[in-house]
GUVO-340288 format. One record per residue (C-alpha): residue number from 1; residue in one letter; x, y, z. Coordinates in steps of 0.5 Angstrom, whole numbers, always signed. Layout:
<recs>
  pos  code     xx     yy     zz
  NUM     A      X      Y      Z
...
</recs>
This chain:
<recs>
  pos  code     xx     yy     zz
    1     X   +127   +193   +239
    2     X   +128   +187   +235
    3     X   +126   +188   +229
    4     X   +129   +181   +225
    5     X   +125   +175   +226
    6     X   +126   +169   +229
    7     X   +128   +165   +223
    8     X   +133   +170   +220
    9     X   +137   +171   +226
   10     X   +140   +164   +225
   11     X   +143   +168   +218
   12     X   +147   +172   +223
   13     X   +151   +166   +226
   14     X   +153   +162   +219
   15     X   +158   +166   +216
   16     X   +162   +165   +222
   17     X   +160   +157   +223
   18     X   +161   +155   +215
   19     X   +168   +157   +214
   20     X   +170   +153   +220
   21     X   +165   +148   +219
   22     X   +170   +148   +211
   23     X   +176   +148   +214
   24     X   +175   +142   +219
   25     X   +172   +139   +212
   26     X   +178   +140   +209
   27     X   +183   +138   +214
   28     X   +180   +131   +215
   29     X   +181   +130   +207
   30     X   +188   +131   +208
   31     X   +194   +133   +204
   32     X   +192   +132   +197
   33     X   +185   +132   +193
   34     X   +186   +139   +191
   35     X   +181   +139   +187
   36     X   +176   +138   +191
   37     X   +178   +142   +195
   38     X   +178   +148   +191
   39     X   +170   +146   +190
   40     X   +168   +146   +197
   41     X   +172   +153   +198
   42     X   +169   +156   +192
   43     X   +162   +154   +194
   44     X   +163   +156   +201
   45     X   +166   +162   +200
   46     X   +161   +164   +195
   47     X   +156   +162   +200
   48     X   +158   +166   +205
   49     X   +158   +172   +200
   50     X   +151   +170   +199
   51     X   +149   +170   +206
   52     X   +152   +176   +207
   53     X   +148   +180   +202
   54     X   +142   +177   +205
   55     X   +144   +181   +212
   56     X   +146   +188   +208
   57     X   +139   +188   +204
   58     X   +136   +186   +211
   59     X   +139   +191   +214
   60     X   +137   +196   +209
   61     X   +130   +195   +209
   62     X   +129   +196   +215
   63     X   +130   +203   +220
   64     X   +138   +204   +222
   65     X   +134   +202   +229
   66     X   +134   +194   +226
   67     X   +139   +190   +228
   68     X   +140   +182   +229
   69     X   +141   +179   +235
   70     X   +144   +171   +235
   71     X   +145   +169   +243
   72     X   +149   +163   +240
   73     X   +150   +160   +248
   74     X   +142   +162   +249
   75     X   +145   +165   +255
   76     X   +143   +171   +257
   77     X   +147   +179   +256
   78     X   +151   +180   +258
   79     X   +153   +173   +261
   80     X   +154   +170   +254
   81     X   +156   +171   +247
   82     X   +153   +175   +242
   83     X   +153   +177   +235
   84     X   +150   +183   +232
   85     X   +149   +185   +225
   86     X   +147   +192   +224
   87     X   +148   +196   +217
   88     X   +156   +197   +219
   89     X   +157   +189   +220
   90     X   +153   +187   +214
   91     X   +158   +192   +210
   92     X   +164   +189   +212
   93     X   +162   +182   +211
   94     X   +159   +184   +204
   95     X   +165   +187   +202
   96     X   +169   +180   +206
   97     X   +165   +176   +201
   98     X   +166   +179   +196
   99     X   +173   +180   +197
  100     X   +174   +173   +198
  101     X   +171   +170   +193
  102     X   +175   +174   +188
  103     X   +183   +173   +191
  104     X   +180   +166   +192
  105     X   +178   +165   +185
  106     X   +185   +168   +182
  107     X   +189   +163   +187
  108     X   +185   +157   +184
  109     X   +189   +159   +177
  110     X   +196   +157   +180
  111     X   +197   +159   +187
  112     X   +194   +154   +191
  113     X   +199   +149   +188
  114     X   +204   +153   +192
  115     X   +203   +151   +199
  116     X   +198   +145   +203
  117     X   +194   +149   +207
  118     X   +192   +155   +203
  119     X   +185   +153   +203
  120     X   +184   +152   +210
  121     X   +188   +158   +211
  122     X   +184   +162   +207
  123     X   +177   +159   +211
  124     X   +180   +160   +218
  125     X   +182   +168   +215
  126     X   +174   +169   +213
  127     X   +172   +165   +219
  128     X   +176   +171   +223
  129     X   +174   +176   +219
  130     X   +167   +176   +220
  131     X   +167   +174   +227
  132     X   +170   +180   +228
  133     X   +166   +184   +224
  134     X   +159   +181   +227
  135     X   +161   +180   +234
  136     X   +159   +185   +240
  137     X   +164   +184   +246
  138     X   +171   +184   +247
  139     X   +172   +178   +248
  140     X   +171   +175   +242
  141     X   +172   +180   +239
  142     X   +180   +178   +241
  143     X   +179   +172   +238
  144     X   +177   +173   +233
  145     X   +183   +178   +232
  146     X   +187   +172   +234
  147     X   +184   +167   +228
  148     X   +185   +172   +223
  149     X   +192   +174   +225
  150     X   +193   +167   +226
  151     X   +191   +165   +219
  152     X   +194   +171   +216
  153     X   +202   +168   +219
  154     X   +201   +163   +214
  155     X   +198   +165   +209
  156     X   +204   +171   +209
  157     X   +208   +164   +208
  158     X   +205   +161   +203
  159     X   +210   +160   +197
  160     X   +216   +160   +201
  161     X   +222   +166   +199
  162     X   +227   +169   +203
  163     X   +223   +176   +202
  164     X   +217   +173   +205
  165     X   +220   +169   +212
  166     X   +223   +176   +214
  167     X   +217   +181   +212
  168     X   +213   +175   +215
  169     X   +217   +176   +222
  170     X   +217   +183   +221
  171     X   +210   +182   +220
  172     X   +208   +177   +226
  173     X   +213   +180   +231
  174     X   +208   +187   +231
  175     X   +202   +184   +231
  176     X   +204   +179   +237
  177     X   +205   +186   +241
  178     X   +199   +188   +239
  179     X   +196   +182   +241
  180     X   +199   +183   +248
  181     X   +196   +191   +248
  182     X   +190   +188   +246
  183     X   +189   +184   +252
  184     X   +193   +189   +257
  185     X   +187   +194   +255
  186     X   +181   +189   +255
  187     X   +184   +186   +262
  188     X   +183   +194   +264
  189     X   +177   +196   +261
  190     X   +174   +190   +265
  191     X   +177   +192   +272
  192     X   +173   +198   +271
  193     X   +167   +196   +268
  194     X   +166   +189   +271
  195     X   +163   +187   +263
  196     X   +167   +185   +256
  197     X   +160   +186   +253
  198     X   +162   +193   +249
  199     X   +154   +196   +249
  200     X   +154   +194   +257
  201     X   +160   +197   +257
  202     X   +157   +203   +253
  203     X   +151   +202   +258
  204     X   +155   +203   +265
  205     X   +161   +208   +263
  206     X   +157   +214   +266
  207     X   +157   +210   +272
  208     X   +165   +210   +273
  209     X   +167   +213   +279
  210     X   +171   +220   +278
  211     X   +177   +215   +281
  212     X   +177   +210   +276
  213     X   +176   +215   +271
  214     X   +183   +215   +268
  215     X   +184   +208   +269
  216     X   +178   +208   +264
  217     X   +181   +213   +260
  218     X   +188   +209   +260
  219     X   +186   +202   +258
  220     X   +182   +205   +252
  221     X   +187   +208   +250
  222     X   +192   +201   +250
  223     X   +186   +198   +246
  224     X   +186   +203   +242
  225     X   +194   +203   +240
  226     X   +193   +195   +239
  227     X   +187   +197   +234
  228     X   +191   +202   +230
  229     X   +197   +198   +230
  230     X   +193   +194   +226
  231     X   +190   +200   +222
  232     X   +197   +201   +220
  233     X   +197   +209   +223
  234     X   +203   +212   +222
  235     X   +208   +212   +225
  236     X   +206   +205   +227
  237     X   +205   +202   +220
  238     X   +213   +201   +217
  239     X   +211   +194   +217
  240     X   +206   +195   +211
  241     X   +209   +195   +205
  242     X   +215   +191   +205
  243     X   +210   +185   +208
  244     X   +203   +186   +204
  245     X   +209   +187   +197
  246     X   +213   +180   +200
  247     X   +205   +178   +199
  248     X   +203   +173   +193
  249     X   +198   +176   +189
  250     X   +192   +173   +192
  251     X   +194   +174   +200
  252     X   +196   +180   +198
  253     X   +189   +182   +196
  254     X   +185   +179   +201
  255     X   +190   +183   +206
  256     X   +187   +189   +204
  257     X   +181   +188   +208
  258     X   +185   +186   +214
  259     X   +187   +194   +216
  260     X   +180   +196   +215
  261     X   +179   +191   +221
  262     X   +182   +196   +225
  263     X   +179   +201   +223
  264     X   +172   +198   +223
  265     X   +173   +197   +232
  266     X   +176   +203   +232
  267     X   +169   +206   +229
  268     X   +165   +201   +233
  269     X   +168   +202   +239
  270     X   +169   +209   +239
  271     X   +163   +212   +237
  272     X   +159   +208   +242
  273     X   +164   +208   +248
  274     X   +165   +216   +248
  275     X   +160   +219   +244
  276     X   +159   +226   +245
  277     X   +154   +227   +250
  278     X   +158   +221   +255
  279     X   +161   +228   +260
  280     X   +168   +227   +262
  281     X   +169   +222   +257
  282     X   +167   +226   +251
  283     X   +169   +224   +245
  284     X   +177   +222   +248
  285     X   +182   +221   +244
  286     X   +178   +224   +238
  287     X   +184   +230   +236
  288     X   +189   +224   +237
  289     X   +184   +219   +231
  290     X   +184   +227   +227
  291     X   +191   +229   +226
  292     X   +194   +221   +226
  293     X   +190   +220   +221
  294     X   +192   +226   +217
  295     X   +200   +225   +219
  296     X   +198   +217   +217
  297     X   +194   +220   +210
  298     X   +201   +224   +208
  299     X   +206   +219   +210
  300     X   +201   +215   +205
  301     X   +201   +219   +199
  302     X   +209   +221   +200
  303     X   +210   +213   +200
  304     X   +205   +212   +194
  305     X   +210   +217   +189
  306     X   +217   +215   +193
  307     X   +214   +208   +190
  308     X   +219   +204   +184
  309     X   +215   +197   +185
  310     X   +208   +197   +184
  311     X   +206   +193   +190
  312     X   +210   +197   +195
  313     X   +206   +204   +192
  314     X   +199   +199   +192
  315     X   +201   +197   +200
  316     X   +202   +205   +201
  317     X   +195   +206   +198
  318     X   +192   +202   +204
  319     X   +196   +206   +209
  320     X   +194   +212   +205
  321     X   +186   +210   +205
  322     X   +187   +208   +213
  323     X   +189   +215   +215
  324     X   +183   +218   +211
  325     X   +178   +213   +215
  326     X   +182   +215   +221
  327     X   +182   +222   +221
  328     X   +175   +222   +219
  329     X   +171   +218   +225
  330     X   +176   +223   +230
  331     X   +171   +228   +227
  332     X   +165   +225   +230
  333     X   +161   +227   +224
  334     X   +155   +223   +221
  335     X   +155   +228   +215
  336     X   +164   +226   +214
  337     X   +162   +218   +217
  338     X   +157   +217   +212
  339     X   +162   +219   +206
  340     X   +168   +216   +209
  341     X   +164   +209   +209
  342     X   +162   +209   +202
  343     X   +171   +211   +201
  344     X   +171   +204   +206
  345     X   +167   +200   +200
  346     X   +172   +203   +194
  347     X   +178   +203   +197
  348     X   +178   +196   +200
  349     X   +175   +194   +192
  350     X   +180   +197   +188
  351     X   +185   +195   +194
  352     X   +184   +188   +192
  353     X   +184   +189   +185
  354     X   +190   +194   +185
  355     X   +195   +187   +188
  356     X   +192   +182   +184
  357     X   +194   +187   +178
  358     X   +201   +187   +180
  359     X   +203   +180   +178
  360     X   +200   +180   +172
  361     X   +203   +188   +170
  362     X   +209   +185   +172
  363     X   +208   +178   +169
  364     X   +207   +182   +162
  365     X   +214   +185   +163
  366     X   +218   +179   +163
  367     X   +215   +178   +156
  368     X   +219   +184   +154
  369     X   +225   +184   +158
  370     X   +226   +177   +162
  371     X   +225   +175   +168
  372     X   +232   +177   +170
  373     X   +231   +183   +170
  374     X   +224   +185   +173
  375     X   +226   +180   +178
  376     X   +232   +183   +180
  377     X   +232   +185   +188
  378     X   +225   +181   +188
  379     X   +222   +174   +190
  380     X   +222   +169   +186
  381     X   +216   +165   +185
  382     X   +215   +159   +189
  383     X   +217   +152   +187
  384     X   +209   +149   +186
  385     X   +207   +143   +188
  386     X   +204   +141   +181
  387     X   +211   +141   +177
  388     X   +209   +137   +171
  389     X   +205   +140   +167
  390     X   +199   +136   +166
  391     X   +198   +132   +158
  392     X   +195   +137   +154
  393     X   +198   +143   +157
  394     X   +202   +148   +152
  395     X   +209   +148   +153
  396     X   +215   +153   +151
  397     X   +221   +151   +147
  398     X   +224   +149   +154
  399     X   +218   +144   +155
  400     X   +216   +148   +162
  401     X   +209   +149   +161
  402     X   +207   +156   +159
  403     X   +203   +160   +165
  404     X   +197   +162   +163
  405     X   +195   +164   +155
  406     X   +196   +169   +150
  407     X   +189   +172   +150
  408     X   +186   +176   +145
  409     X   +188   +184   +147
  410     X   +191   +182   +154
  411     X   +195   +187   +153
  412     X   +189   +192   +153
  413     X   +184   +189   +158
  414     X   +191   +190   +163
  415     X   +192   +198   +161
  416     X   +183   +198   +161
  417     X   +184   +196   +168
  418     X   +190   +198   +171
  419     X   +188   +205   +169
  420     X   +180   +204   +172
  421     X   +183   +202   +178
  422     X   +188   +207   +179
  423     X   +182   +212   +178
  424     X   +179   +209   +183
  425     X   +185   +210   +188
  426     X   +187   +217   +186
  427     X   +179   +219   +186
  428     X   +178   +221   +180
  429     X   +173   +223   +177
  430     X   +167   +220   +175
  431     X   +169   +214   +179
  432     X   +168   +211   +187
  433     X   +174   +214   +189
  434     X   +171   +221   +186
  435     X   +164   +219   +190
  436     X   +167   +217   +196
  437     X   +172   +224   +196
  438     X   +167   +229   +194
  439     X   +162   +227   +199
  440     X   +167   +228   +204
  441     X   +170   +234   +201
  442     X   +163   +237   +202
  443     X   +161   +235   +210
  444     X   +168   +239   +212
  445     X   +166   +245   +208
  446     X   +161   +245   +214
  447     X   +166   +244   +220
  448     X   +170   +250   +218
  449     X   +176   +248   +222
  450     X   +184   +248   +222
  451     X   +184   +240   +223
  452     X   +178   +241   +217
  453     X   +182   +244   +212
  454     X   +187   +240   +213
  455     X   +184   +234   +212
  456     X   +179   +238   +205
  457     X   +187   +239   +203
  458     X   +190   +233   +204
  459     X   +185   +229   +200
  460     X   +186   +233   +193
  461     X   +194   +233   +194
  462     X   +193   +226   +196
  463     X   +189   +225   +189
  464     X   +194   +228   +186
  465     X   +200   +224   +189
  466     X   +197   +218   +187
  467     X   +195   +219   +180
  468     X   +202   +222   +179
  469     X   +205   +216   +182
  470     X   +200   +211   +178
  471     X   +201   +215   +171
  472     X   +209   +214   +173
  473     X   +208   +206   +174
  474     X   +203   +206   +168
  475     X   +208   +209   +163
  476     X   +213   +204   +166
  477     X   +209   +198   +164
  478     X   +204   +201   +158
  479     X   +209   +205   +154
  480     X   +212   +200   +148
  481     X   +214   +199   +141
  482     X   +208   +195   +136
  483     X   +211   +189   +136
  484     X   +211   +187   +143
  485     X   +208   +181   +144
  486     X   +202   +180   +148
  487     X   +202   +177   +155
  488     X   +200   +171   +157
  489     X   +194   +171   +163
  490     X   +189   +166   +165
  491     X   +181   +167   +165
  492     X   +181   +165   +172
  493     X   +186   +170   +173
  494     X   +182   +176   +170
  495     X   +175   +175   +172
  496     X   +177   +177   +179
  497     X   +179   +184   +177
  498     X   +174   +186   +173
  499     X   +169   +183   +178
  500     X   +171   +188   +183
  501     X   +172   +193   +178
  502     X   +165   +193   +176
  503     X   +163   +193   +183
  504     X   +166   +200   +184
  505     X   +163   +202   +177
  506     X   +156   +200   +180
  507     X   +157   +204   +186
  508     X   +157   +210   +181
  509     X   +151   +207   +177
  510     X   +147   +206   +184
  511     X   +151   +212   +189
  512     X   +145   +215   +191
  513     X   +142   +208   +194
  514     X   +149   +207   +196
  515     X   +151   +214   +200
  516     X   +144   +214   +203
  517     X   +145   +207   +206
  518     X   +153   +209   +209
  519     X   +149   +216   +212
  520     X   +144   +211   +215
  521     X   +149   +207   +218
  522     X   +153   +213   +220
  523     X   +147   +216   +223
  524     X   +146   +209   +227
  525     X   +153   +210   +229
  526     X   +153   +215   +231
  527     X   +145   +215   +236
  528     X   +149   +209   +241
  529     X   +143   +209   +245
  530     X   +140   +204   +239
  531     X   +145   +200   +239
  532     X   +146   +198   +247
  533     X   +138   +198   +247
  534     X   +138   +193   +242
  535     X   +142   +188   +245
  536     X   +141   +189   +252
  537     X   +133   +187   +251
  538     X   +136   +181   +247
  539     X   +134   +175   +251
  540     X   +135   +168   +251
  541     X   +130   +164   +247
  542     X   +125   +160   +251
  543     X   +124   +152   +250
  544     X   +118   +149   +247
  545     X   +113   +148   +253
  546     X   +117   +151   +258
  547     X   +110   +156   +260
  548     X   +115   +162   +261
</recs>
């Protein structure tokens, strides 16, 4: 049953219309006007969030049956496309609003200076992001993939830099083949079922013939390595930390969201293709999800404590998170889900806050020892567009402009942050990483298996590695004689950071809420039957008059 009114369905197609209406704009103003363009990215994007809370507090307040149908073609399922936003899509678009708007807010203190294209590029990155998270066939659920990973190629770029064109190559080539098993899969899922629409195929799975069945079962599993390649499971995921470390800052940042696209179509599709009462199919693949996952997990935890360079830890940190979102959904438990979505939400916050800190941490360095010397091995900052300084701008001995000012207690909002956000990874308590570990760490008491236990074990080791690891870069940073002079930051630069940091604060202050919004979700999950009803009685809207 449709429970969003007709007036509100339009809500589910604007975060994918208004970026690609903005970059279209943007375009036809040109190279220049940067100014402008920095509005129009900001209003966009901080309306797409607006949009995209609307559909979270609707989907909240309604039964984890409610979902948002939009026929954008106005063509029958499963003939035309159609866009879902259920609790798990208005989730993920939340977080990508929120995500965007805070990169996109640091960028505008210097790093849009450093390419043409950034602001269209970053539109087309949302634009992908969200299609990907509210579309409900495989089809547009590939291109969407595309135009995410299309934009992401140039926004690896962006700033120039030997480090960045080879880790940019390394990065393109594995997402080019995962694109090619991405379409191998949903060439051989479509010979099988005869539909690319995912509840339709859900719908039609009992029906494949025994003989089809390992076809079946074949292309879902090379879909499935397209997805986790993308989700950077081990051993497919070397091409992560040198690429997000070769990063700037705020492309960085917004890529910490682009892993938990893998993870989200893997949660999508494996619990509505191969739920547990799906006879042959049963829960296929899950004890692979399980214990890569876990070798994902590890293989993260080590990499944040072999870490020297704070962006490589931060890059190992998202493979880490992955791995326990992976290893989670294999277990195909709502209790274990429902956790796992609320470590979702906190780890891609502290994700994003952690990379935005890492060249403000590394900025504060070269007060102390010189560029020379924290550079050293590194990428040099790019040549920005905007070389002269504007009038009135400070300027060192030299007559370079000084980047950014010498805020009161920069030094201490650094340390007050960096040590909230590694508290956040780590999972210490009394923070969202702790919330989201301890509801986790209670629903594997109650499945009592070896994958369990390992799983239970490996998010305390794991904990424990990482503050280890991010005390290790603290002390490294923080630990200096009285008169070291303050860093000089940005307002702009700093706004972003304590924005997402005090969201993973209030996911704390409001958890209860927050956990029995990801246990409904979970719980929808894992009922796929709601999910193929709902958009299978979806239908077209009638034209005035018609009499039908």
């Amino acid at each position: 049953m449709i429970q969003v009114e007709y007036s509100a369905h339009h809500l589910v197609v604007l975060p994918v219309l208004l970026p690609l209406a903005t970059a279209a704009l943007m375009l036809m103003l040109g190279e220049g006007r940067r100014g402008l363009k920095s509005v129009i990215n900001l209003a966009s994007t901080a309306l797409g969030l607006a949009v995209a809370v609307l559909l979270l507090l609707r989907a909240a307040e309604q039964a984890p049956s409610a979902f948002g149908i939009y026929l954008p073609g106005n063509w029958p399922v499963p003939f035309g496309i159609v866009l879902v936003a259920d609790r798990l899509s208005a989730l993920m678009a939340v977080l990508t609003g929120a995500i965007g708007l805070a990169t996109l807010l640091y960028a505008l203190a210097r790093w849009q200076h450093a390419g043409v294209y950034f602001h269209v590029l970053f539109q087309l990155q949302l634009m992908g992001l969200y299609g990907a998270f509210l579309t409900a066939d495989l089809f547009n659920l590939f291109v969407f993939f595309e135009v995410l990973l299309a934009a992401s190629y140039g926004l690896l770029l962006h700033g120039g830099g030997l480090a960045r064109v080879r880790a940019g190559l390394h990065y393109i080539a594995i997402n080019l083949a995962a694109s090619l098993l991405f379409l191998i899969g949903v060439a051989v899922l479509y010979g099988v079922t005869g539909t690319l629409n995912m509840a339709d195929i859900a719908h039609k799975l009992p029906l494949v013939p025994e003989s089809d069945r390992g076809l079946l079962h074949a292309g879902a599993a090379i879909l499935a390595i397209a997805f986790l390649a993308k989700a950077a499971l081990w051993p497919l995921n070397a091409w992560l930390p040198p690429a997000y470390a070769a990063a700037s800052a705020p492309v960085a940042a917004l890529f910490a969201i682009l892993t938990k696209v893998g993870v989200y179509a893997v949660l999508r599709l494996w619990t509505l293709c191969f739920p547990a009462d799906a006879g042959a199919s049963a829960s296929f693949g899950g004890e692979v999800l399980v214990w890569g996952g876990l070798a994902t997990l590890a293989f993260g935890a080590i990499g944040m404590l072999a870490s020297q360079q704070l962006a490589r830890l931060a890059g190992f940190s998202v493979i880490a998170s992955s791995g326990t979102l992976i290893a989670a959904v294999g277990f195909d438990d709502p209790a274990l889900s429902g956790g796992a979505l609320f470590y979702l939400a906190s780890s891609t916050l502290a994700g994003c806050a952690l990379f935005l800190l890492v060249e403000l941490l590394e900025r504060s360095r070269e007060v102390e020892v010189g560029p020379e010397e924290v550079d050293a091995g590194g990428d040099a900052l790019p040549a920005f567009i905007d070389a002269e300084p504007p009038q009135g701008t400070n300027l060192d001995d030299d007559e370079r402009a000084l980047t950014g000012r010498a805020i009161p207690a920069a030094l201490a909002f650094l340390g007050v942050t960096f040590t909230v956000c590694a508290m956040v990874v780590a999972g210490l308590p009394p923070l969202s990483g702790f919330v989201a570990k301890l509801a986790m760490l209670s629903a594997l008491l109650e499945l009592r298996s070896a994958p369990a236990w390992t799983l239970f074990a490996l998010l305390i080791v794991s904990g424990l590695l990482g503050a280890t690891a991010l005390m290790r870069i603290g002390i490294r940073h923080f630990w200096a004689g009285i008169e070291r002079p303050s860093p000089r930051l940005r307002v702009a630069e700093t706004l972003p950071i304590a924005g997402l940091l005090v969201a993973a604060v209030a996911m704390v202050a409001h958890g209860e809420r927050a956990l029995v919004y990801t246990r409904a979700t979970a719980e929808a999950l894992h009922e796929p039957g709601l999910y193929i009803k709902a958009v299978m009685d979806a239908r077209p809207v009638q034209a005035p008059g018609s009499g039908r």
